[in-house]
N, C-alpha and C positions, 0 to 999 in steps of 0.2 A: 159302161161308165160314161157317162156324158160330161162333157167340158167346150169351154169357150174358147175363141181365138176373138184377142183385142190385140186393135194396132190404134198404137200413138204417135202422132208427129206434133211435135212442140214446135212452136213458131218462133222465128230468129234465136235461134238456140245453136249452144256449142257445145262441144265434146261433154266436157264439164255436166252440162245439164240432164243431159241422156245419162251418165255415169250417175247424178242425182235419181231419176227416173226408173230408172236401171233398179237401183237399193229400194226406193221408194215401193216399186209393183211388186218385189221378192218379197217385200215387209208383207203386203197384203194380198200371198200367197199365188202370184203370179209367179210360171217361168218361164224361162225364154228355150227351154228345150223340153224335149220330152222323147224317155226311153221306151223302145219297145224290141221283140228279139234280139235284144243283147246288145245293140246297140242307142246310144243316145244322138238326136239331132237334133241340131240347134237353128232355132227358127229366125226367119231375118231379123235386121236390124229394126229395133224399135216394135216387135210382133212377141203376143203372150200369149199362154195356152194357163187354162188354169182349169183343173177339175174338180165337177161339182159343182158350180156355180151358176148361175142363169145370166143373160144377156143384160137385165136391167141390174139386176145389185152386180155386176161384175162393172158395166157405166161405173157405177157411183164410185166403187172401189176405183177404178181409175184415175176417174176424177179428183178423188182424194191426194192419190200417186201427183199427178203430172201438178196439182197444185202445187206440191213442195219445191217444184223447179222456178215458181215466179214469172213463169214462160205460159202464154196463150198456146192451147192445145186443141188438135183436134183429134177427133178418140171415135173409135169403132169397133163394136161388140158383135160378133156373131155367135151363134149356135147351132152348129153344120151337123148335119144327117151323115154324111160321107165326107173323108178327107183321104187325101191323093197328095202326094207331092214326089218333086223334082229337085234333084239339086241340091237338096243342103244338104251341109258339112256334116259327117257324122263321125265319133269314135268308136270302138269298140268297148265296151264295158268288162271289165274285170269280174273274171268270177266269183268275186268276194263280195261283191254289190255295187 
């Protein structure tokens, strides 16, 4: 299954706007975690994972996101072969889903 990882940093921006940003990327099917053996991890602050999607229309879908904060943004789209990580927070998932 392939998917992307976007990172957005809004320029001169507060809590507020990223909680805007935040709502905004979920609207157009971005998340900020993602489950895998039973556990879900939550990706850094301001970092999405969305699957399915390709690097240029995931762009534009951001661009739409970070629009609604009224806040200059800059925004980065990958679409990784291999992912690894380190570090983030994860919980356990409930057997029930």
């Amino acid at each position: 299954m392939s998917y992307t990882i976007t990172r957005v940093e809004l320029h001169s921006a507060n809590y507020v706007d990223y909680v805007t940003l935040h709502e905004a990327m979920d609207s157009q099917g971005f998340r900020r975690y993602y489950d895998t053996n039973g556990y879900r991890y939550h990706l850094p602050e301001a970092e999405y994972i969305r699957w399915n999607g390709s690097a240029k229309g995931d762009l534009q879908l951001a661009e739409t996101a970070a629009a609604q904060t009224g806040k200059a943004a800059s925004i980065m789209v990958s679409l990784p072969s291999d992912f690894e990580q380190s570090g983030l927070r994860k919980e356990k998932l409930s057997a029930t889903g």
